[in-house]
Residue frames relative to the residue before (quaternion, step in Angstrom):
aa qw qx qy qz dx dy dz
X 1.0000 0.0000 0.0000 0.0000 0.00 0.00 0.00
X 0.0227 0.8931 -0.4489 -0.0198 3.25 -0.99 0.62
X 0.1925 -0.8234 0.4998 0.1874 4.07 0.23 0.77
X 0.3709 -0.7056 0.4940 0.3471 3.74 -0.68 1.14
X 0.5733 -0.6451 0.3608 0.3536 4.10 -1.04 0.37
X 0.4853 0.4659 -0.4706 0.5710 3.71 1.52 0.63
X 0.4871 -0.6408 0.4333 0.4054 4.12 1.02 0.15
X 0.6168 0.6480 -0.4094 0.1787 3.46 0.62 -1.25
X 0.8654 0.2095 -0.0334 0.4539 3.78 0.71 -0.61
X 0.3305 -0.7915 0.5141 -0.0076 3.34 -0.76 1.29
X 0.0061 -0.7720 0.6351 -0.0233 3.99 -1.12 0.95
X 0.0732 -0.7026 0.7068 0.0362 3.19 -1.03 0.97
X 0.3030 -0.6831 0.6435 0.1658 3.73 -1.81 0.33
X 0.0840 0.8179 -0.5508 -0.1432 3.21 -0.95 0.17
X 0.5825 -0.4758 0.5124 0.4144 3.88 -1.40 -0.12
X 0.5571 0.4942 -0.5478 0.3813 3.94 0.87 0.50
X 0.2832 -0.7771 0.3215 0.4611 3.57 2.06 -0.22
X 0.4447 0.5346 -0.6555 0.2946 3.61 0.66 1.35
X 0.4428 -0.4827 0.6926 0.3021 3.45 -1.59 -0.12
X 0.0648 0.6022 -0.7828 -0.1427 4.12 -0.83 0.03
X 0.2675 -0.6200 0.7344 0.0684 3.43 -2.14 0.89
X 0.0923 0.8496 -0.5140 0.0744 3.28 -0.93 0.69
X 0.3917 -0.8350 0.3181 0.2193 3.55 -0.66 0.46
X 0.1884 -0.8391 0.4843 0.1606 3.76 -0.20 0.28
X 0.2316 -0.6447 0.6990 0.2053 3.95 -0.59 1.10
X 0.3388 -0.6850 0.6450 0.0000 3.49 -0.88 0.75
X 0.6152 0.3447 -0.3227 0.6313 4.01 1.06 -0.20
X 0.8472 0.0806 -0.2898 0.4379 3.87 0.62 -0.44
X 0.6385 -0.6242 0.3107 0.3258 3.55 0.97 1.21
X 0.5087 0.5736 -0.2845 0.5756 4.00 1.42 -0.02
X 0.5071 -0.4267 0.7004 0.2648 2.82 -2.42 0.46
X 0.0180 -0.7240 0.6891 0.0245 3.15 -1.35 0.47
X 0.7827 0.1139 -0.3202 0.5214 3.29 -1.59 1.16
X 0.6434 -0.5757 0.3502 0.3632 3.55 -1.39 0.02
X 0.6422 -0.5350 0.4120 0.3626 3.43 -1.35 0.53
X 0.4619 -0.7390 0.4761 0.1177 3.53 -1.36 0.37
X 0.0624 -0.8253 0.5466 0.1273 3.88 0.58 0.47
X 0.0415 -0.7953 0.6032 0.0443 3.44 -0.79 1.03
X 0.2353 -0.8998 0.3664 0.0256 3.81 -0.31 1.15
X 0.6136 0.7317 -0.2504 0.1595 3.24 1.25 0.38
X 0.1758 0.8347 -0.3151 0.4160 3.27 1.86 0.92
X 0.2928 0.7508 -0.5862 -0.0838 3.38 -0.45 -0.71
X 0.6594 0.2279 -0.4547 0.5537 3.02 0.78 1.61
X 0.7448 -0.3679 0.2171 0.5127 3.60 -1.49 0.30
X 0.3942 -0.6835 0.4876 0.3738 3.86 -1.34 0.40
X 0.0238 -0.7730 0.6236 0.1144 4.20 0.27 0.15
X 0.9037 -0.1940 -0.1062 0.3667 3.87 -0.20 0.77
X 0.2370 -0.8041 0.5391 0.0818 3.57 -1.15 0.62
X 0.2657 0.8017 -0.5344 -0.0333 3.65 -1.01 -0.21
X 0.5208 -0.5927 0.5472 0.2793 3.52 -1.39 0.38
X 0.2332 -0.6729 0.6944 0.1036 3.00 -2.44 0.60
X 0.2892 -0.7236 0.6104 0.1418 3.55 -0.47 0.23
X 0.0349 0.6583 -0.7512 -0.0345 3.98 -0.21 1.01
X 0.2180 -0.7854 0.5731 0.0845 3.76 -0.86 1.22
X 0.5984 0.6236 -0.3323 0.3776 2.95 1.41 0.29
X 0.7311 0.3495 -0.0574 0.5831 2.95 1.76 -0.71
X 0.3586 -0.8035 0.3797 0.2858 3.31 1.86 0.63
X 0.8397 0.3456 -0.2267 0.3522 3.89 1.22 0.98
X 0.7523 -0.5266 0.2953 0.2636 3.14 -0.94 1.18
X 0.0833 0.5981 -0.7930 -0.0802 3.37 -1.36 0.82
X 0.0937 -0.7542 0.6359 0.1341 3.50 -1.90 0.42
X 0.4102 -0.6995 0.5785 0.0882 3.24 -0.74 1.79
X 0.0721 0.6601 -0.7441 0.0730 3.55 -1.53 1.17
X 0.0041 -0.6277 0.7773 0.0427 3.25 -1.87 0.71
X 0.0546 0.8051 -0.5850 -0.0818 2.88 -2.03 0.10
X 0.7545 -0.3115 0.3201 0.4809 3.49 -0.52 -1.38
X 0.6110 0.5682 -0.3631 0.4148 3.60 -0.38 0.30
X 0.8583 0.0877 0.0429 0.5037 2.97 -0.72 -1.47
X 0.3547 -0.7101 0.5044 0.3398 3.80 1.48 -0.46
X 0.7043 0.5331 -0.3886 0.2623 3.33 1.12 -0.33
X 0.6084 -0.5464 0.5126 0.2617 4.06 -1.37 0.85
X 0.1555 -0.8139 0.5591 -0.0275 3.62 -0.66 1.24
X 0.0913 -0.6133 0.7813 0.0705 3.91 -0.74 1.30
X 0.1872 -0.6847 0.6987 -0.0890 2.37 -2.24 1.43
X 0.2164 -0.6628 0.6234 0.3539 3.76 -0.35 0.71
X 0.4716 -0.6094 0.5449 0.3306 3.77 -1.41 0.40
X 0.7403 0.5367 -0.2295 0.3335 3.04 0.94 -1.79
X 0.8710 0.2258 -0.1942 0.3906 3.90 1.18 -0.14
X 0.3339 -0.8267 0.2954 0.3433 2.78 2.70 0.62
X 0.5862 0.5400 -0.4580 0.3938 3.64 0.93 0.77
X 0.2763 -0.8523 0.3887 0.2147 3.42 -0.69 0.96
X 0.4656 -0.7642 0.4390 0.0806 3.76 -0.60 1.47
X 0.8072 -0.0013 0.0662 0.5865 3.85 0.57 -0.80
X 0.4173 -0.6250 0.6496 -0.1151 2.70 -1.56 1.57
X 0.0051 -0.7977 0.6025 0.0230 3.62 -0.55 1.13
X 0.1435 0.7221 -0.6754 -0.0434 3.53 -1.38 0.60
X 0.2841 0.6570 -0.6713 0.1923 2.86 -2.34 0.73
X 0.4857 0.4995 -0.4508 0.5580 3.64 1.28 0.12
X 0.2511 -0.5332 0.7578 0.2800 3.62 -1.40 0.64
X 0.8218 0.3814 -0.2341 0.3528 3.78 -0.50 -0.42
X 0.5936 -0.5607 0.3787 0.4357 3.62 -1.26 0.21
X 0.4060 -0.6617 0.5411 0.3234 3.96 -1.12 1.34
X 0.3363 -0.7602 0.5533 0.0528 2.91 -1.10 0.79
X 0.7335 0.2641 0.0284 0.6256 3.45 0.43 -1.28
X 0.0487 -0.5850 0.8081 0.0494 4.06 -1.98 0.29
X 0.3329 0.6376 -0.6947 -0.0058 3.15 -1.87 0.27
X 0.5363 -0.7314 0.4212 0.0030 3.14 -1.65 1.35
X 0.1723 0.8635 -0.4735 -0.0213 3.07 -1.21 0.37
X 0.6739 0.3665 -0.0248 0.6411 3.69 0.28 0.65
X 0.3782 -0.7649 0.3982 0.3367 3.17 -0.84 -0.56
X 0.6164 0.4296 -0.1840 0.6337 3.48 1.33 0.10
X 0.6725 0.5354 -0.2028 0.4690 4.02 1.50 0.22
X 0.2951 0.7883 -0.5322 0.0909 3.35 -0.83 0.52
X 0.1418 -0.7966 0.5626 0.1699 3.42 -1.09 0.12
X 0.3059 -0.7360 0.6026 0.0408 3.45 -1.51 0.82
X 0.0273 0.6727 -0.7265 -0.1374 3.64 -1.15 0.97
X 0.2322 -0.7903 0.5668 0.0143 3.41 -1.88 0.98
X 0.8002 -0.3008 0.4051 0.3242 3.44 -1.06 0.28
X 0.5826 0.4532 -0.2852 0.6114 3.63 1.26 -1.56
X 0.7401 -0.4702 0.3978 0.2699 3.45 -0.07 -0.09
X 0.7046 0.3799 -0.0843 0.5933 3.49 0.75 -1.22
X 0.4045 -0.6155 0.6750 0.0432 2.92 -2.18 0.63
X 0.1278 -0.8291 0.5408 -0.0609 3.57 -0.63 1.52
X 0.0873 -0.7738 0.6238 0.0666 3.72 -0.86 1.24
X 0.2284 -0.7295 0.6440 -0.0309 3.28 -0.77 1.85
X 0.3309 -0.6400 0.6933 -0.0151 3.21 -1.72 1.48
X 0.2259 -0.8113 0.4944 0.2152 4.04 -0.21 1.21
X 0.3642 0.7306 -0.3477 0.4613 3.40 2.11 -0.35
X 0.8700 0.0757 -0.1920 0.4477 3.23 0.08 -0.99
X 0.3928 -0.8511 0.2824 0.2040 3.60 1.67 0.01
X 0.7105 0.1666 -0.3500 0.5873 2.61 1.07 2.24
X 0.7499 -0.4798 0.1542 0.4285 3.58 -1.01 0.30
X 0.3661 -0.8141 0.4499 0.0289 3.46 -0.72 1.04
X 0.6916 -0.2467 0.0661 0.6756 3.58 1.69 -0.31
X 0.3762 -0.6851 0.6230 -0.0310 3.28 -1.31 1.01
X 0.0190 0.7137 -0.6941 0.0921 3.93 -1.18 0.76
X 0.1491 0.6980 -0.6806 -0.1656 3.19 -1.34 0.22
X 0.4158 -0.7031 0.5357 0.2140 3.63 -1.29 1.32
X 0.4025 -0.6155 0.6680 0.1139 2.79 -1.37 0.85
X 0.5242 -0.7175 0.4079 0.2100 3.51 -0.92 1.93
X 0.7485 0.2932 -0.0095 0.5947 3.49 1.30 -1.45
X 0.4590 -0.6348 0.4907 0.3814 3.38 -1.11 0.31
X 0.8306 0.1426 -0.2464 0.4786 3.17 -1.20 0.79
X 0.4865 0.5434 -0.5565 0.3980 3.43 1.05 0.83
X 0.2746 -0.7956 0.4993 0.2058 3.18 -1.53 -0.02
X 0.3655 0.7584 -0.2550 0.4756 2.92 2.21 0.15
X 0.0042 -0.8968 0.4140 0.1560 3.85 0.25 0.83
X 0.2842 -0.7535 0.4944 0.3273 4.09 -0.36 -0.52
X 0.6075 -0.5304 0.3212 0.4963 3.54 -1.17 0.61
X 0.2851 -0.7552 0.5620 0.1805 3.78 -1.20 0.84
X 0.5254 -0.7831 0.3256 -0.0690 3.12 -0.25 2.27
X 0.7339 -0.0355 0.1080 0.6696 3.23 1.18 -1.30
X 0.1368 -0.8046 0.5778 -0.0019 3.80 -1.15 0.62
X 0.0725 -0.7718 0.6062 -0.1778 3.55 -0.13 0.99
X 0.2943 -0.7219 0.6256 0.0303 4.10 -0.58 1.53
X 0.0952 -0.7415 0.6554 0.1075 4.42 -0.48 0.67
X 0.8981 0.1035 0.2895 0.3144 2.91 0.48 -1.40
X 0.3271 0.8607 -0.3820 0.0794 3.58 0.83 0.36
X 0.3460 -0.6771 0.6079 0.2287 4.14 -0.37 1.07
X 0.7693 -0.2646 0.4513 0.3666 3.29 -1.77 -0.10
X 0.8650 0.2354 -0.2201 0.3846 3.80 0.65 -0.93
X 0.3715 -0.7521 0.3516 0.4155 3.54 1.90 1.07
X 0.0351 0.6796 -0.6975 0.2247 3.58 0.93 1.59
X 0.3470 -0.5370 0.6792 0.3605 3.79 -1.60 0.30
X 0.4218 -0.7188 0.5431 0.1022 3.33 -1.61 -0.08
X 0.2305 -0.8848 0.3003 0.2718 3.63 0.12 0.19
């Protein structure tokens, strides 16, 4: 599930491999109007989240999952999704934002991918290494952005 950071609009995923969109009046505490089924998965949905272009005063919502492995942009404002991202071998597990035109993805493949919607597609790639001095990594479950410089250095 995921709540965009203006409040107004709610996403949920599920293992039937839809996405539903939905709005949220925020003065009468409710959903309003009908839900949105979004069907382009063709595998379970395992995580979701929101952009804010402030330039364009509108929402995109970022989903991955199982199947195709592959990372789904969604305009909010016409609930139709527009770009298709690939480069995970494995099922995406994890999203997190930043900005409005940033995000990052950990996967099953092991590794963790920061995607640029600017240049529309993955912009650098890592895989961590579970142990020190291993080189053996594990699927990356949960992803979470502190800090990120011009050279998508991490930060301690």
């Amino acid at each position: 599930m995921a709540w965009s950071p203006v409040g107004d609009l709610i996403a949920t995923g599920s293992n039937d491999k839809t996405v539903k969109l939905m709005r949220f009046n925020e003065n009468q505490k409710q959903l309003e109007g009908q839900e949105i089924e979004l069907t382009m998965h063709d595998g379970t949905v395992r995580d979701l989240c929101f952009l804010e272009d402030t330039s364009n005063k509108s929402s995109l919502l970022i989903s991955g999952g199982a199947g195709d492995c592959k990372i789904y942009v969604t305009d909010c404002e016409t609930s139709t999704p527009f770009q298709a991202l690939s480069g995970h071998g494995g099922h995406v597990l994890s999203l997190y934002n930043w900005g409005s035109v940033m995000f990052v993805s950990g996967s099953m493949d092991k590794t963790v991918r920061f995607w640029d919607l600017r240049t529309r597609g993955c912009v650098n790639m890592v895989t961590p290494a579970t142990s020190p001095g291993s080189r053996q990594g594990s699927p990356v479950a949960a992803v979470l952005c502190r800090s990120l410089g011009p050279s998508f250095g991490f930060r301690s």
